[in-house]
C-alpha positions as a printed Julia matrix, in Angstrom:
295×3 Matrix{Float64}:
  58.46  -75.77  67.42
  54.69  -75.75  67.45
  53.39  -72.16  67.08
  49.42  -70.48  67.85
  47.53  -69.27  64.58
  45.8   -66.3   65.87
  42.57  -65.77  64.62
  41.48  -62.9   62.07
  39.85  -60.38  63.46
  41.31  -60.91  66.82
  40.47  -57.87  69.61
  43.59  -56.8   71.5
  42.28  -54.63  73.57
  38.65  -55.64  75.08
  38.26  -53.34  78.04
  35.55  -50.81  78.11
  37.83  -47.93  78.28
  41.18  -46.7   76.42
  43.99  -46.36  78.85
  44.83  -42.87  77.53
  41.55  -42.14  77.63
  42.42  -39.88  74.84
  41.52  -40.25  70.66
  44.03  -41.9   68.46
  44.73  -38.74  66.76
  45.74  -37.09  69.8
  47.48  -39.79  71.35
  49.8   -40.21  68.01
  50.34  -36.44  68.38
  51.81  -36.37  71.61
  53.82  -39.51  70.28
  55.2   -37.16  67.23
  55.8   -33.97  69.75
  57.36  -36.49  71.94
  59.8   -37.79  69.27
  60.68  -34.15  67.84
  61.57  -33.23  71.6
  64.31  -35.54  71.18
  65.59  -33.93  68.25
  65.49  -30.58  69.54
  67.24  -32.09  72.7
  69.92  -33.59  70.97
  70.79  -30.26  68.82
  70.33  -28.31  72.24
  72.75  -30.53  73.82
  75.19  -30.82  70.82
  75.09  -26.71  70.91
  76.08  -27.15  74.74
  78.73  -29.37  74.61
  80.58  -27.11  71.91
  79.43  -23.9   73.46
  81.37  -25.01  77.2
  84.27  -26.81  75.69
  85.99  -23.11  74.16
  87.06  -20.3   76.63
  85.25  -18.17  74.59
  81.83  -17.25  72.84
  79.28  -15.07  71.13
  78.22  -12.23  73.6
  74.62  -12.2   73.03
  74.46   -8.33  74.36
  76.6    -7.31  71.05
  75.31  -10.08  68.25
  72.11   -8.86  69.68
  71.7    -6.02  69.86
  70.12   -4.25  66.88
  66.29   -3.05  66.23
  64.66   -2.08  62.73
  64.82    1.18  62.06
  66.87    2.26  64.97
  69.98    3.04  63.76
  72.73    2.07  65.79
  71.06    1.91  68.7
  72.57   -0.44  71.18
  69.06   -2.4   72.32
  70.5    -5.83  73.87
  68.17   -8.45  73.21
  65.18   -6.03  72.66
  64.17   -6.84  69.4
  64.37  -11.03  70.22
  62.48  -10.24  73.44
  59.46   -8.69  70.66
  60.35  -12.0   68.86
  59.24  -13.94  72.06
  56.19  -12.04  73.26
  54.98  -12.25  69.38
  54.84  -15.91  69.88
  53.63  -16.03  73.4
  50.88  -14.05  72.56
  50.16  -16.75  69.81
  49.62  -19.15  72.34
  47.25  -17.42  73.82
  45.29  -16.86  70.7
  45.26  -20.74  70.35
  44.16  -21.15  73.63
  40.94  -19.25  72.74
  40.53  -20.79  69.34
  40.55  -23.81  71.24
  37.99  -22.7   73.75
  35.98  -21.59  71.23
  35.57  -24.63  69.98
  34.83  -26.96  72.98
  31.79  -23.92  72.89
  31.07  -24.89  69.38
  31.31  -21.43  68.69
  32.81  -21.03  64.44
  33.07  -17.48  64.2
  35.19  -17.32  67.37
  37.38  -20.44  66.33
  37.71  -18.35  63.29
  38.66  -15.11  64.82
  40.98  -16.5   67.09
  42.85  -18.79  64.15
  43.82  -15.94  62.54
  45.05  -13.88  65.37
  47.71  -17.22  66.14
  48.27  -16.92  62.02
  49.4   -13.36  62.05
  51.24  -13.85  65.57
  53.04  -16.58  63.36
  54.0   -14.6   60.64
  55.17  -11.8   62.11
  57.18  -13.99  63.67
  58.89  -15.52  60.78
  59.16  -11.31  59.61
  60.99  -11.03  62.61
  63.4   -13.75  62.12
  63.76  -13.41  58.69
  64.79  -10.01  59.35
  67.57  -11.13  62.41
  69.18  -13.59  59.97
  69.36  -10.91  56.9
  70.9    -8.58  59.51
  73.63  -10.83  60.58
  74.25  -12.11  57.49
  74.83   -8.81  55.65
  76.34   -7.43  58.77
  80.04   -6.13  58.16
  82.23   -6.28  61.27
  86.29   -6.15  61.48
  87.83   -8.94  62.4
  91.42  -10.06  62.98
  91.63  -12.82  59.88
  93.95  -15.85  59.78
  96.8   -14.54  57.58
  96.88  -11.54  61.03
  95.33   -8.88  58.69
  92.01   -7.19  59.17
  88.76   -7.86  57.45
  85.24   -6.67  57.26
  83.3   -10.29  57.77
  79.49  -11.26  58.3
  78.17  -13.26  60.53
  77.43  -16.58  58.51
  78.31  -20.6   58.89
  81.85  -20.14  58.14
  82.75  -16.67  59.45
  81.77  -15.23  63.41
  83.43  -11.78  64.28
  81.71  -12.24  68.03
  85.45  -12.66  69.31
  87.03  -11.18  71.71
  87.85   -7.21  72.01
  91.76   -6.96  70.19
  94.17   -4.49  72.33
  95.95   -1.39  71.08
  98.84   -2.92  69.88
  97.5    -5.8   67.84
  95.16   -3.68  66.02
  97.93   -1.51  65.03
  99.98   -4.53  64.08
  97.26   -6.07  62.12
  96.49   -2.46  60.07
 100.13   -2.22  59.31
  99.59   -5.48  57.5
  96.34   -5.19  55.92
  96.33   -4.53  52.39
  95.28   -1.34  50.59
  92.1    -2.58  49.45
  91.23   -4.07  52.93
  91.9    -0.86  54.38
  89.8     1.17  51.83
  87.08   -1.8   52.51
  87.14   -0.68  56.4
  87.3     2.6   56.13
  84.04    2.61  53.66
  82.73    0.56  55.8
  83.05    2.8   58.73
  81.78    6.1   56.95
  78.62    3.73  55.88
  78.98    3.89  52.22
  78.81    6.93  51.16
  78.51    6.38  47.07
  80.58    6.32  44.23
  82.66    9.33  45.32
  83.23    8.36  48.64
  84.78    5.32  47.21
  86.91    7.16  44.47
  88.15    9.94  47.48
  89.17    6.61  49.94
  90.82    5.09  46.97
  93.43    7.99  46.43
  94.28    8.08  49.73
  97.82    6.12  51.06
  97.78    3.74  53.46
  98.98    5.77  56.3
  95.73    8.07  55.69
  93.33    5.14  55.62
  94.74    3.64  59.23
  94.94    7.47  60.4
  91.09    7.6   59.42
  89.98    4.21  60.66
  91.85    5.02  64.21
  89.96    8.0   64.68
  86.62    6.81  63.81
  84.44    6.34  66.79
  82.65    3.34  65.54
  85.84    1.31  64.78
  86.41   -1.97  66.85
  87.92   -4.73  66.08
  87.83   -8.45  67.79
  89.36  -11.62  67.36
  87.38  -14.2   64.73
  85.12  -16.18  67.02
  84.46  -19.98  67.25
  83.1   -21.17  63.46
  80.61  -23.59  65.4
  78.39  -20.32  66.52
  76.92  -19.87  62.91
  75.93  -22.98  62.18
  74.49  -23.77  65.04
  72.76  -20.14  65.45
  71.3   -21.0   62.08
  70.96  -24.4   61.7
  68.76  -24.66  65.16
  66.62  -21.21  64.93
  66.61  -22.27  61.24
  64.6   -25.84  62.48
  62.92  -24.22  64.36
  61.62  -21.47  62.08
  60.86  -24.22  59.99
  58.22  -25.6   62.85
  56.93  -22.07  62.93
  56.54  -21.76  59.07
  54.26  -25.8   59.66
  52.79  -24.74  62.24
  51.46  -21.58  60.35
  50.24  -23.76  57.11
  48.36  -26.03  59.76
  46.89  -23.34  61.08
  45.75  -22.09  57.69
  44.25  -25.12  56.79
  42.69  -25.14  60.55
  40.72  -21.79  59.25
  39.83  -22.81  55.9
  38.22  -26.58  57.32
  36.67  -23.86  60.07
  35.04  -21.59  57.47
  33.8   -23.83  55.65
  31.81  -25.76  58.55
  33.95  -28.72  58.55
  33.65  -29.16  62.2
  30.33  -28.22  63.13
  29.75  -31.27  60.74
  31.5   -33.57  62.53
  29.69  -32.61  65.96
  33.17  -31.39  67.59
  36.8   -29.03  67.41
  39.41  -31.77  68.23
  41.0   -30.62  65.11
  41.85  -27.54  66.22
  43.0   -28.8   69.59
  45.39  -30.98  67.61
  46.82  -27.97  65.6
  46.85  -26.46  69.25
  49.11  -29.01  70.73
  51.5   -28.55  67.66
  51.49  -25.17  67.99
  52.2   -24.95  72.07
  55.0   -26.89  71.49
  56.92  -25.02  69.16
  56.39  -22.16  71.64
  57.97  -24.35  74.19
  61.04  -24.97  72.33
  61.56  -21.23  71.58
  61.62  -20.63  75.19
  64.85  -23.21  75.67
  66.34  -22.04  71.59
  66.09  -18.41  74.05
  67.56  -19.41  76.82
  70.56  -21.31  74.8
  71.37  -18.69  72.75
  70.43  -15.17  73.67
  70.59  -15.96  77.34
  73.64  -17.45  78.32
């Protein structure tokens, strides 16, 4: 079968304008934001698949609900609501930095860039400390073996359950053992030191269940579906992860900016590439919010 050498040097594409009419570099951004869509899809859809196939899930009113330094405050979805105005407001600052820059103007790039840096970071503050909360969180739960337990909110455990009745909390103290009882009760009365622990420890059973009964902050649920954690974490974890690369970008963005990088090279398209990175992870949030503190 006879086949055509092809020339070295050969021109594929000899018209006068690109069809994008866009640079390389941005063109084989959108072709990267385009491909991580897809993996953000899939794990969206994956999460919503498992999340409609159980009768039951996470109310995000009650994993939700906490704010630093407020106590016990119930604040549904307050604090994540901060989360996502924090990050909105980022955008905005990279809007200007970007505007700046078609304006050739540094120290305004340069303002700007660090207002989306420390939007970004407080961010990742923010979700850093949402994970650390539910993951040193202590809730009771009805456990496998029908006892009660105080369990965090991790990859393998997820108190989120539903509410247990009257009678099967009852049923459940009566077989929970001494030291998960003393573990409840401490964990009701919020610590309380060394002697706290000593005074619970020399009480009998029937006195621990009496205590925990009356306590106005004891509730119990069921154990919830184990696919809530990981997915919680593994897909706010991915994206966090954007955040955190987004945030080193955006660092290096400054530095190149400071030190005249760009007003050497006659143009900002740098920055507007950083920008497009950057716009999109505040896109995804806005779906990661709607799939899991939403609905």
């Amino acid at each position: 079968m006879a086949t055509t050498a092809i020339p070295a040097g050969t021109k594929w594409w000899g018209g006068g304008k690109s069809p994008f009419n866009v640079s390389y570099g941005k063109v084989m951004m959108w072709y990267f934001l385009m491909s991580d869509a897809f993996t953000f899809g899939a794990f969206l859809i994956s999460y919503g698949t498992i999340r409609f196939s159980v009768n039951e899930w996470a109310d995000p009113n009650k994993v939700f609900n906490s704010f630093p330094f407020a106590g016990h405050a119930d604040l549904p979805l307050a604090f994540v609501s901060l989360m996502t105005f924090i990050l909105i407001f980022s955008s905005v600052t990279m809007v200007l930095a970007v505007h700046e820059g078609h304006h050739m103007n540094r120290k305004g790039v340069e303002k700007y860039m660090i207002l989306t840096i420390l939007g970004g970071l407080a961010f990742l503050g923010c979700q850093a400390w949402e994970w650390t909360h539910l993951l040193t969180g202590e809730h009771v739960a009805l456990l496998s073996d029908g006892t009660l337990g105080v369990i965090p909110t991790t990859v393998k455990s997820n108190p989120w359950g539903s509410a247990l009745s009257a009678d099967q909390i009852t049923a459940a103290l009566q077989k929970s053992s001494h030291d998960q009882l003393m573990t409840i009760a401490n964990t009701l009365h919020h610590g309380g030191g060394h002697g706290a622990h000593d005074a619970l420890g020399a009480m009998s059973d029937e006195e621990l269940r009496k205590m925990i009964l009356a306590s106005k902050d004891f509730h119990a649920t069921n154990s919830g579906p184990i696919a809530f954690g990981g997915y919680f974490f593994g897909i706010t974890g991915f994206h966090g992860f954007h955040v955190f690369s987004g945030v080193v970008i955006n660092v290096v963005m400054y530095i190149k900016t400071k030190l005249g990088h760009f007003d050497q090279r006659g143009h900002y398209e740098m920055i507007e590439k950083a920008g497009l990175y950057w716009h999109f992870v505040d896109l995804v949030w806005v779906f990661v919010f709607l799939c899991f503190y939403l609905i």
